[in-house]
C-alpha positions in Angstrom: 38.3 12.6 20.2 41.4 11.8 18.7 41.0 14.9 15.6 41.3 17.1 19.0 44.6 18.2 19.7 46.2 20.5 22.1 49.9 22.1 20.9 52.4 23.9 22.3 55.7 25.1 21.7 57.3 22.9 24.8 55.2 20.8 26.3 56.9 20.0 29.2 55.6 23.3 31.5 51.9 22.1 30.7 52.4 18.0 30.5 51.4 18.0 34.7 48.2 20.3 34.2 47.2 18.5 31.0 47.7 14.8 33.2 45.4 16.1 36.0 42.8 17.9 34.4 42.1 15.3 31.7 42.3 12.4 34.3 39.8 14.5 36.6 37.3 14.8 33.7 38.0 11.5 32.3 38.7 12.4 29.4 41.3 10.2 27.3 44.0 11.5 25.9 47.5 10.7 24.4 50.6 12.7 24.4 54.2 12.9 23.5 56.3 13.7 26.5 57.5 11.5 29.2 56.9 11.8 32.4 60.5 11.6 34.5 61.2 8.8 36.1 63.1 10.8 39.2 59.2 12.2 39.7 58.0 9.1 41.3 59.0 7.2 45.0 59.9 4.3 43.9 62.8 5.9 41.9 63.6 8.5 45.1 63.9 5.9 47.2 66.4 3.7 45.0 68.1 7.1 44.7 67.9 7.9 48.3 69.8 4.0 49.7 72.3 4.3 46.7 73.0 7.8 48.0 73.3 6.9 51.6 76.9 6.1 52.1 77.5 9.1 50.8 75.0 11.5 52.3 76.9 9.6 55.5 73.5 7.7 56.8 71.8 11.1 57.4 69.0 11.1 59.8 65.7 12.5 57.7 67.2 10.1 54.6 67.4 7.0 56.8 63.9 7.5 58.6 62.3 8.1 55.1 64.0 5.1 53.8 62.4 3.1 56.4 59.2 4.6 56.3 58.8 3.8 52.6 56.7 0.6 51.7 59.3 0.2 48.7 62.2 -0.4 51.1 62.1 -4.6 51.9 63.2 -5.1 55.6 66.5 -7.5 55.9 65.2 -11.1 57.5 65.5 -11.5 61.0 64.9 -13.9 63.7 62.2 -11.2 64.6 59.1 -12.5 63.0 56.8 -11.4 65.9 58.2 -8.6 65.6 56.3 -5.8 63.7 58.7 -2.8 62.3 57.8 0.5 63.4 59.4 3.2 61.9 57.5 5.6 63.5 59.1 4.5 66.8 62.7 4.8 65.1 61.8 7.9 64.7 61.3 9.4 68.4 64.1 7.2 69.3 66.7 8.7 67.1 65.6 11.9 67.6 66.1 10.8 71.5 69.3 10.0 71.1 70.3 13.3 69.0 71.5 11.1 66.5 72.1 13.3 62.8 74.1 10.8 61.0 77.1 8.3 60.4 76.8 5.0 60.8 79.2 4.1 63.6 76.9 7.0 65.9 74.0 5.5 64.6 75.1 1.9 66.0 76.7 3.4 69.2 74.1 5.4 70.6 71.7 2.2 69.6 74.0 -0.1 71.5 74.2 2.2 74.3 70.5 2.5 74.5 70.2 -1.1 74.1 72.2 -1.8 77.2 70.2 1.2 78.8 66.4 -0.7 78.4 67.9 -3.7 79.9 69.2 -2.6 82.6 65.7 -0.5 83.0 64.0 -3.9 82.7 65.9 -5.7 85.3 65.2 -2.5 87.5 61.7 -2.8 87.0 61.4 -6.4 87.8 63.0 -5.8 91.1 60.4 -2.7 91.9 57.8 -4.8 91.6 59.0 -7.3 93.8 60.5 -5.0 96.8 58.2 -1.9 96.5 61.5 0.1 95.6 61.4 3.8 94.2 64.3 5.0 92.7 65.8 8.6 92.8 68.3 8.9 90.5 70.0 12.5 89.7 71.8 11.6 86.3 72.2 13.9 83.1 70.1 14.2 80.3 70.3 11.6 77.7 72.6 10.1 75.2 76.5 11.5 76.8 79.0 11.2 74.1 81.4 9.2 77.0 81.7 5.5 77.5 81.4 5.9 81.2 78.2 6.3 82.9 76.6 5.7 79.7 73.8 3.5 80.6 72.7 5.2 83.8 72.2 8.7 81.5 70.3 7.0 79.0 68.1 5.1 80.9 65.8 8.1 81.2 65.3 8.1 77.6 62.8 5.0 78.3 61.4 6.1 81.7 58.5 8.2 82.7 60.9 11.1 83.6 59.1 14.8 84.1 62.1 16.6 83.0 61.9 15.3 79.4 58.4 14.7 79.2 59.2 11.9 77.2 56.3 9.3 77.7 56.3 7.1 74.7 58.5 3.6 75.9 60.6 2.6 73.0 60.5 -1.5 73.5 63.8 -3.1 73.7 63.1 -5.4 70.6 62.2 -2.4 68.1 66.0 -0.9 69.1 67.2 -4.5 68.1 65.7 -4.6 65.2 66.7 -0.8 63.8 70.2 -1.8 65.2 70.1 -5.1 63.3 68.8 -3.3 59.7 71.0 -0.7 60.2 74.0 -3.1 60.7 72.9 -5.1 57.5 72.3 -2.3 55.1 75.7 -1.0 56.4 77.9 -4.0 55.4 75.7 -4.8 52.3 76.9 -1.1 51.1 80.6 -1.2 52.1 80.5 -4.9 49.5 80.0 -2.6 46.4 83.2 -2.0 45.2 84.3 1.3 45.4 86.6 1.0 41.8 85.5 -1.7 39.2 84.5 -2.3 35.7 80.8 -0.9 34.3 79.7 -4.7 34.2 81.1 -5.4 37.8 79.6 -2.8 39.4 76.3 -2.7 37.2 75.6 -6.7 38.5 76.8 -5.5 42.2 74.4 -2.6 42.2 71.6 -4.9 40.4 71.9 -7.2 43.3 71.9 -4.8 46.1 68.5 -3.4 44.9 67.0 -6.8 44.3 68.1 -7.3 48.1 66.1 -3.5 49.3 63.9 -2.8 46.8 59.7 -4.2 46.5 56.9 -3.9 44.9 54.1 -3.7 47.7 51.3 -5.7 46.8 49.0 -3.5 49.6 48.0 -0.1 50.0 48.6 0.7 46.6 46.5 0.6 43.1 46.4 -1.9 40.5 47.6 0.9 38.5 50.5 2.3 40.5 51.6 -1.9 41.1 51.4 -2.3 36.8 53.3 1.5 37.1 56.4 0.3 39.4 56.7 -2.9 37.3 57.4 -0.9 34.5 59.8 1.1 36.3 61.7 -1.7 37.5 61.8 -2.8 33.9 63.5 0.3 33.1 66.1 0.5 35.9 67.2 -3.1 35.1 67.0 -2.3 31.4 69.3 1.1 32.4 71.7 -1.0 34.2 72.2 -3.3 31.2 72.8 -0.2 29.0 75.7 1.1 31.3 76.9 -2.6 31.3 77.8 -1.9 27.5 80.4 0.6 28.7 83.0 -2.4 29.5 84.2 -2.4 26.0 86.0 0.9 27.3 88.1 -1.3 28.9 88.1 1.2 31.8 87.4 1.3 35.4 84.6 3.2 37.0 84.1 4.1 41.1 81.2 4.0 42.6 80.7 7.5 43.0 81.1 8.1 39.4 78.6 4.9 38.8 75.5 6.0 40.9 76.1 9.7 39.1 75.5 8.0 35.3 72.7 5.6 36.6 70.8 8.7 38.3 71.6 10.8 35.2 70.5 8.2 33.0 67.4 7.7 35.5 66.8 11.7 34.8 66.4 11.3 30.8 64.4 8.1 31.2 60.9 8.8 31.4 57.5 6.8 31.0 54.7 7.5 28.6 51.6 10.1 29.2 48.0 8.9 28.6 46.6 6.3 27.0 49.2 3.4 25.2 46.5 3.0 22.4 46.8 6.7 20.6 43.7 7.2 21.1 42.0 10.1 23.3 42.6 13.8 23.0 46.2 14.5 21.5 48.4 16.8 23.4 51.9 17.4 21.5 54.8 19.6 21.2 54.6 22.0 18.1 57.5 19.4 16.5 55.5 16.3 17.0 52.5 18.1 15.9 53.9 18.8 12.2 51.5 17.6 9.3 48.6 16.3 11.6 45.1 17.6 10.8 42.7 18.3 13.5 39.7 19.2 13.5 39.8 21.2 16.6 43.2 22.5 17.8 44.0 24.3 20.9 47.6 26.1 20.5 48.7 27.2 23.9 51.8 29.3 25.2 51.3 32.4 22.7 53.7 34.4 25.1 56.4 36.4 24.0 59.8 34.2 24.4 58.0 31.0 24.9 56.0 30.9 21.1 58.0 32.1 19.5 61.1 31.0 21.7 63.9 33.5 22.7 66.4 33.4 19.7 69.6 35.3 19.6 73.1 35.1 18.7 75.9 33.7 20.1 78.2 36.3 21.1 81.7 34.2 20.2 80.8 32.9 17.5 78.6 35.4 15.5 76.4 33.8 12.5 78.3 35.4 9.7 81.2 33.2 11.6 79.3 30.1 11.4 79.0 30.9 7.9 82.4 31.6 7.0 83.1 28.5 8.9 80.6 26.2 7.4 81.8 27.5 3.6 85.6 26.8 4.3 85.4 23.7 6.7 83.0 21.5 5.3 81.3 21.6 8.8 78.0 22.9 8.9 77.5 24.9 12.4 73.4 26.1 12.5 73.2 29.6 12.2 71.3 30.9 15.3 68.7 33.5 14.2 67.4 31.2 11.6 65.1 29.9 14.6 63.0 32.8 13.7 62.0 30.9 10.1 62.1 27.5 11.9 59.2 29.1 14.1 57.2 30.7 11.9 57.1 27.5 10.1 56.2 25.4 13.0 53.6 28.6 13.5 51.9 28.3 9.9 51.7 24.7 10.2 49.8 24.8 13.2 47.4 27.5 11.5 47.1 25.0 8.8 46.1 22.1 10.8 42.8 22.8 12.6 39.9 22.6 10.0 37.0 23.7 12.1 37.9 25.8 14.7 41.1 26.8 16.3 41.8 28.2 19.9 44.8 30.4 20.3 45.6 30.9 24.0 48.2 33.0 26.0 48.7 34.0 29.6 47.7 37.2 31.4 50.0 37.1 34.2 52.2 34.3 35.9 51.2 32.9 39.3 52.5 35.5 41.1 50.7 38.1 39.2 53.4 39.5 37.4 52.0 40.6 33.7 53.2 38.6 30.1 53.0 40.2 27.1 51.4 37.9 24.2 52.9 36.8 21.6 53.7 39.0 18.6 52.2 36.3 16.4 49.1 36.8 18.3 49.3 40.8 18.0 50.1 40.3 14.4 46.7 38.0 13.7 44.5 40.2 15.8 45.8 43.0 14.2 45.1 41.4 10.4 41.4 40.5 11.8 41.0 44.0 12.3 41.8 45.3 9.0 40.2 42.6 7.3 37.3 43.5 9.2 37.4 46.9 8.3 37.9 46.2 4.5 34.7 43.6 4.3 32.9 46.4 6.1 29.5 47.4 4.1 30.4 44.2 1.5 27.7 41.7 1.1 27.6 39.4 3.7 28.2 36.3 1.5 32.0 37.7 0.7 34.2 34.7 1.5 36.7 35.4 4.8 39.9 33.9 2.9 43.3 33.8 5.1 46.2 34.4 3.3 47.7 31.9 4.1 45.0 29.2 2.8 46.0 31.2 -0.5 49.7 29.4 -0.1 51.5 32.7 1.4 53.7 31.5 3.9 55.6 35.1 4.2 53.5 36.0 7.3 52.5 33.2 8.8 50.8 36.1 11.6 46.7 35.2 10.2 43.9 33.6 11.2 40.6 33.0 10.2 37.2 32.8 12.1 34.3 30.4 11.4 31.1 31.9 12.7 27.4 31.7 11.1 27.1 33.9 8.0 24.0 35.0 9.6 25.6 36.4 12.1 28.9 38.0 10.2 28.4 40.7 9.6 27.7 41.8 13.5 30.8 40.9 14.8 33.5 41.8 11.9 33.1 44.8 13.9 33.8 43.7 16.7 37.2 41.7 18.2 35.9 40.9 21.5 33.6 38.7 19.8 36.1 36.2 18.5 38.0 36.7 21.8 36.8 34.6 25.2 38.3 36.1 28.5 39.1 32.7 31.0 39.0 34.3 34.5 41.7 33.0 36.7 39.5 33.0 40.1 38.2 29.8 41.0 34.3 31.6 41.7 34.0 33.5 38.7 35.4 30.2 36.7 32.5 27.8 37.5 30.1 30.8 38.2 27.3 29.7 35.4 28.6 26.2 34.4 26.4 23.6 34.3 26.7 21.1 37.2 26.8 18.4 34.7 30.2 19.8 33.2 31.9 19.9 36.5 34.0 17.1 38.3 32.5 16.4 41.8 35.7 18.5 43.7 34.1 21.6 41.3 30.3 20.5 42.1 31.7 20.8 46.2 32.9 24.3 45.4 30.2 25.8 43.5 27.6 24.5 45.9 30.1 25.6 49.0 30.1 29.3 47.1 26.1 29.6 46.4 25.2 28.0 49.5 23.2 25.1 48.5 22.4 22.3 50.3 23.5 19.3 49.5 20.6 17.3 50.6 18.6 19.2 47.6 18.0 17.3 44.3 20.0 17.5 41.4 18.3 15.0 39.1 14.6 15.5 40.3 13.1 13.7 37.5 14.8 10.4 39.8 15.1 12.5 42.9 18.3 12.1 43.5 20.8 14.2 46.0 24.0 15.7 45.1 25.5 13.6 47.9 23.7 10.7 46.6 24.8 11.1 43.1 28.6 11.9 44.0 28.7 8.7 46.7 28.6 10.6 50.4 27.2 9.1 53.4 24.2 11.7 54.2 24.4 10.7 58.1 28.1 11.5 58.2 28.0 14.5 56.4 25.4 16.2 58.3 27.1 15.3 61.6 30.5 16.7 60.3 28.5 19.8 59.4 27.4 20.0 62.6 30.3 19.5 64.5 32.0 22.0 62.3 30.0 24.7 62.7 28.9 24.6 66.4 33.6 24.6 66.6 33.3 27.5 64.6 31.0 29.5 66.1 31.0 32.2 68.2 28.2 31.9 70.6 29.6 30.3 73.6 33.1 30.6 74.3 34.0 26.8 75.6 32.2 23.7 74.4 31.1 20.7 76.6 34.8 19.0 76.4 36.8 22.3 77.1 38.9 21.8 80.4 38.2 17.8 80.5 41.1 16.0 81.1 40.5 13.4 83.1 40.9 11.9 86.9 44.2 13.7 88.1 44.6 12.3 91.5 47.2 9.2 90.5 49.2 12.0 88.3 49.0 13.9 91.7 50.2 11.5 93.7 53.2 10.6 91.8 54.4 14.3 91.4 53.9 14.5 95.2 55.9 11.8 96.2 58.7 12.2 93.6 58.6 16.1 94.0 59.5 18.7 91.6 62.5 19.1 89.9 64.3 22.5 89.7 63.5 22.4 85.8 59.7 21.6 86.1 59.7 23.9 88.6 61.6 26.5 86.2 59.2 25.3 83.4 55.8 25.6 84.7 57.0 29.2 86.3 57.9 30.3 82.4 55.1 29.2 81.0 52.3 27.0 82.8 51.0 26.0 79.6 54.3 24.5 78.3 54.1 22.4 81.9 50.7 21.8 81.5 51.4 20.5 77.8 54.4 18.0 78.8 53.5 17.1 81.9 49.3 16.4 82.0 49.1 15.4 78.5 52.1 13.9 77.8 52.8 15.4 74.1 56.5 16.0 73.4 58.5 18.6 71.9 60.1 17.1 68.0 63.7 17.4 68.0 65.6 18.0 65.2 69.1 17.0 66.1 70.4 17.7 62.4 69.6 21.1 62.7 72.4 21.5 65.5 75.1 23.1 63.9 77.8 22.0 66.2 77.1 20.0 69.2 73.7 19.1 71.2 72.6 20.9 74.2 72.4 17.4 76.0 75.6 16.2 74.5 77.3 19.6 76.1 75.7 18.9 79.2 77.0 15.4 79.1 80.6 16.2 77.9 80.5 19.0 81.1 79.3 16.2 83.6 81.5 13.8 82.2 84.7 15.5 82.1 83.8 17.0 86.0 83.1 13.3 87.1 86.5 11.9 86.0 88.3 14.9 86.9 86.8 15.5 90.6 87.0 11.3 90.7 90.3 11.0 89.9 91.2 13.9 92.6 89.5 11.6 95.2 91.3 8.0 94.3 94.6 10.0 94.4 93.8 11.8 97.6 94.9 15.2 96.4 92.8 17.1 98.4 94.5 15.9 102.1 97.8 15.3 100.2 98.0 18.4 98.6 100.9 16.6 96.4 102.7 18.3 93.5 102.7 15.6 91.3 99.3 16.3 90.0 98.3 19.4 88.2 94.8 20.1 88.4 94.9 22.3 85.2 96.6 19.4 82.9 95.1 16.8 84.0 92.1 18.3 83.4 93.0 19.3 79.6 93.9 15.7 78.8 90.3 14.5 80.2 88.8 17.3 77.6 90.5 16.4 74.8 90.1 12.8 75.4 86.3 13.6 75.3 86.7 15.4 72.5 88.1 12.9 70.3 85.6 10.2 71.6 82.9 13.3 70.4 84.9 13.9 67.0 84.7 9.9 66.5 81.3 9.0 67.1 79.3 12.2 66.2 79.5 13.6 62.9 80.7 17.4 62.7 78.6 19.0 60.3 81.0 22.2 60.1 84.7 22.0 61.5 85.6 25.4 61.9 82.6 26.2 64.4 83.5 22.8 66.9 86.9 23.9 66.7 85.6 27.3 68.1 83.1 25.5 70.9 86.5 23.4 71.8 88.1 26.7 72.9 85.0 28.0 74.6 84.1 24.5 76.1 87.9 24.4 77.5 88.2 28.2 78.8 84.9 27.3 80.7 85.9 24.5 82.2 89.4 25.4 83.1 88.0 29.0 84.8 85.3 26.4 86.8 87.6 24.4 88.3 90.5 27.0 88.9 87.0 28.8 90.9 86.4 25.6 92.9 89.5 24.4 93.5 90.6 27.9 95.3 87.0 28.0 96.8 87.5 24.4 98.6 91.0 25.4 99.5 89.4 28.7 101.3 87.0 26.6 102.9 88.3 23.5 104.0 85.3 21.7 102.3 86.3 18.4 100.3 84.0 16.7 98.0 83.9 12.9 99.2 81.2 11.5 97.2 80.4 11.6 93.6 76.6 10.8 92.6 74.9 8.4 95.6 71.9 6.5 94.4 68.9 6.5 97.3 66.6 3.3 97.8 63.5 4.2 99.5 60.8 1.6 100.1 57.1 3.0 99.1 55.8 2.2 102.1 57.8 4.5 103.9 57.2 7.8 105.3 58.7 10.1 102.4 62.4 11.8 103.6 63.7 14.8 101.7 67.0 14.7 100.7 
């Protein structure tokens, strides 16, 4: 198979195709591009925790990280502890966390704190019968007060998030703990040294993150990584040759070259041996014969490639330049030779038979006009054709260019039976073969023997055979038996399947099944309803019915937020009205009435001390728009509490208490509030 080749001009728009479609027929093949090394997760992923400092610990990047059985956990004293990144996950998003490492280890910390204190409230409900009401905020406050009774319902069964999924306390320990680690471990690369200094610090701090899994992957894909590691380390001793500059590098300037160099690195295509099928670039292809050749990409501006000139620097410039300087500058519209030579080679190399191929239309259906090469050799056919019209039929078809004229390089020639010659000089459809681009009409009349067992699946899907019937019958042997599927399980997915899909009966047996409600009854009824699951289930019973019966939650997406959380603005509001009103209270302003205290100020300082406790632990994504929600946040406020304050003065009503916690024992009769 190796006097088979497949050329074209570029090879790097078809190298992914070619991969797949010989790997799916098994057919062996070699070629001459690389495959980049930036295409594969291992390299991602050392791209991804080199980039993380900079990308500021972004949510989605972290998770990923973690997720990835390339990343090697730090060493803990939590060996019976399992790591669940999947849990990490719904916590983060909990905690509306969208990057930067000190609000990563915050909210983790306050969370932390938060599950203990849930723990040691549990333990005392099971031993006193005790039921709790507690009317906090939602979740995750951006305030240091308060900050464990708000985020304790992040790890409760509370109805108004719907969050039902416990986070255990020894999974936020861990993340915390990794987190911490990978943190420190970052800030010890330098951020200014010398290309062998930082090359050996960045060599270690992979060797600390990065693994080779030795399950849940291929033999393949292990001996694959290996050789990608091999490269990495064998980049970072290239860039370590870059000390004899005697010059300093950052780190930021570092990672960019490695990743660059990471970018032209690539790893070979096919077989190692040469042997197989040879798929090349017209370049590489130069003075090898095949015996069957396959040229494809004869589109206008791709073979022959788009060649123009310069418009600064003109070729009769170049020239000019090239005479008087010495220095020879490549004069740009001497491509067009360069590709009719590589053209005429590739004419010249197929001995038996050679397939010229061009597109139709692109994937979306847009129309591509062939090459003029193409034009050029259909039109030369046809004249031909005409000439040798009436002739004997033994008249020799002899190219020009197997005659040595290499002015055109626009022929071709067609080997046929001489028996059979004279009918179709007539005729150009009969050299031409039309390759439908629908996936029915491409396997409609293929032999089943020719197909791969994803085409056998279609074909049969599309003529409606059963797969039970024989395809071998001179064994009698299924299709299902030939291609390796378990007959039992396919004909009860086939039945399950179609009695979903049909429309005979409009609910099936488990429609409406949900189970024994009267425990999820008797909690609602003795907690009662909130004003929000009361608010929710009037909106939309569905949604209620969704959250509340089934327990599924809503994702979050807390990098999406362009400036602040909704439940960090509800906590910054409660917050800054807790102090303010509490404060008020220890003071005794409301029977004292004193001048000293201005309600106005005093409640501007507690906002802006908020807001620099927000600015500190919560990354701003865009500046501009939380300088803007600062205003609005701070006109709100102040027109709320200029409201109240005039409305308790009108009616002689002072607030005493701020936020009372009720103990009721279960065994009591139940007392609304």
């Amino acid at each position: 198979m190796d006097e088979i080749g497949v050329v074209a001009r570029t090879l790097e728009p078809y190298a992914e195709a070619i991969s797949k479609i010989f790997q799916e027929n098994y057919i062996p093949f070699t070629t001459s591009t690389h495959e980049p090394l930036e295409r594969y997760p291992l390299v991602k992923i050392i791209r991804q925790i080199l980039l993380l400092k900079r990308e500021d610990f972004y949510r989605p990047m972290v998770i990923e990280l973690l997720n990835s059985p390339y990343f090697k956990m730090p060493a803990f004293d939590h060996k019976e502890v399992t790591p669940r990144p999947d849990l990490w996950d719904i916590l983060s998003r909990r905690l509306g966390i969208r990057g930067g490492i000190e609000c990563w280890l915050t909210r983790l910390e306050q969370a932390k704190s938060a599950q203990q204190d849930l723990l040691g409230l549990d333990e005392t409900d099971m031993s006193e019968d005790v039921i709790e009401k507690d009317e906090t905020t939602p979740p995750a406050p951006p305030c240091e007060g308060g900050d464990k009774e708000r985020v304790k319902t992040l790890f409760s069964d509370d109805e108004e998030t719907g969050r039902r999924v416990r986070i255990p306390e020894k999974q936020t320990e861990y993340l915390t703990n990794i987190l911490s680690k990978l943190s420190t471990d970052l800030s010890s690369i330098p951020e200014k040294a010398s290309w062998l200094a930082m090359s050996c610090s960045i060599a270690n701090f992979l060797r600390s993150y990065i693994t080779i899994p030795s399950e849940g992957i291929s033999p393949d894909d292990q001996k694959r990584d290996l050789l990608i590691m091999n490269k990495i380390g064998g980049l970072l001793q290239t860039l370590c040759t870059l000390d004899c500059l005697n010059e300093e590098v950052t780190q930021d300037q570092f990672v960019e070259t490695f990743l660059d160099a990471c970018r032209q690195e690539g790893l070979p295509v096919g077989l190692e041996n040469g042997r197989g099928v040879r798929a090349l670039d017209a370049m590489s292809a130069r003075g090898i014969p095949f015996r069957v050749l396959f040229v494809l990409g004869l589109n206008e501006k791709v073979f022959p490639r788009a060649i123009s000139e310069e418009p600064f620097m003109r070729d009769h410039i170049r020239r000019k330049l090239s005479e008087t300087l010495g220095n020879i500058i490549p004069e740009k519209l001497r491509g067009f030779e360069e590709e009719r030579l590589l053209f005429y080679f590739l004419l010249n190399a197929a001995r038996e038979r050679l397939y010229l191929l061009y597109e139709r239309s692109d994937e979306a259906g847009k129309p591509k006009i062939q090459s003029h090469y193409l034009m050029d050799i259909l039109q030369k056919i046809k004249n031909v054709s005409t000439l040798l019209h009436g002739l004997d039929k033994k008249t020799p078809l002899i190219p020009p260019f197997a005659r040595g004229d290499t002015g055109g390089c626009n022929e071709t020639f067609q080997t046929c039976p001489h028996e059979k010659e004279e009918k179709k000089r007539n005729d150009i459809d009969d050299i031409s073969i039309y390759v439908p681009r629908g996936i029915k009409d491409k396997l409609f009349g293929k032999e089943i023997s020719l197909l791969t067992p994803k085409e056998v699946g279609i074909r049969m899907a599309l003529d409606k055979i059963d797969p039970a019937s024989p395809c071998l019958r001179h064994i009698g042997t299924s299709f299902m038996t030939a291609f390796g599927i378990n007959p039992v399980f396919f004909t009860r997915s086939q039945t399950a399947l179609s009695f979903m899909e049909s429309y005979d009966q409009p609910l099936t047996a488990y429609d409406g099944v949900i189970g024994d409600m009267s425990q999820w009854w008797e909690k609602r009824a003795c907690r009662g309803l909130s004003p929000t699951a009361i608010e929710v289930f009037g909106v939309c019973p569905f949604k209620y019915f969704m959250g509340e019966v089934l327990e599924l939650e809503s994702l979050e997406e807390p990098e999406k937020i362009d400036v602040i959380a909704a439940v960090d603005l509800g906590s910054l509001y409660h917050c800054v009205l807790k102090d303010f009103y509490g404060y008020l209270i220890e003071k005794g302003y409301f029977y004292k009435k004193t001048k000293e205290i201005n309600p106005i100020e005093l409640l501007h300082g507690i906002i802006k001390k908020y807001f620099t406790d927000i600015e500190r632990k919560i990354p701003i994504p865009y500046p501009i728009l939380w300088e803007n929600k600062k205003e609005e946040i701070l006109d709100y406020l102040t027109k709320f509490v200029t409201w109240d304050l005039d409305r308790i003065e009108q009616t002689g009503y002072i607030p005493a208490y701020l936020e009372r916690k009720a103990h009721l024992s279960a065994r009591d009769e139940l007392v609304k509030l």
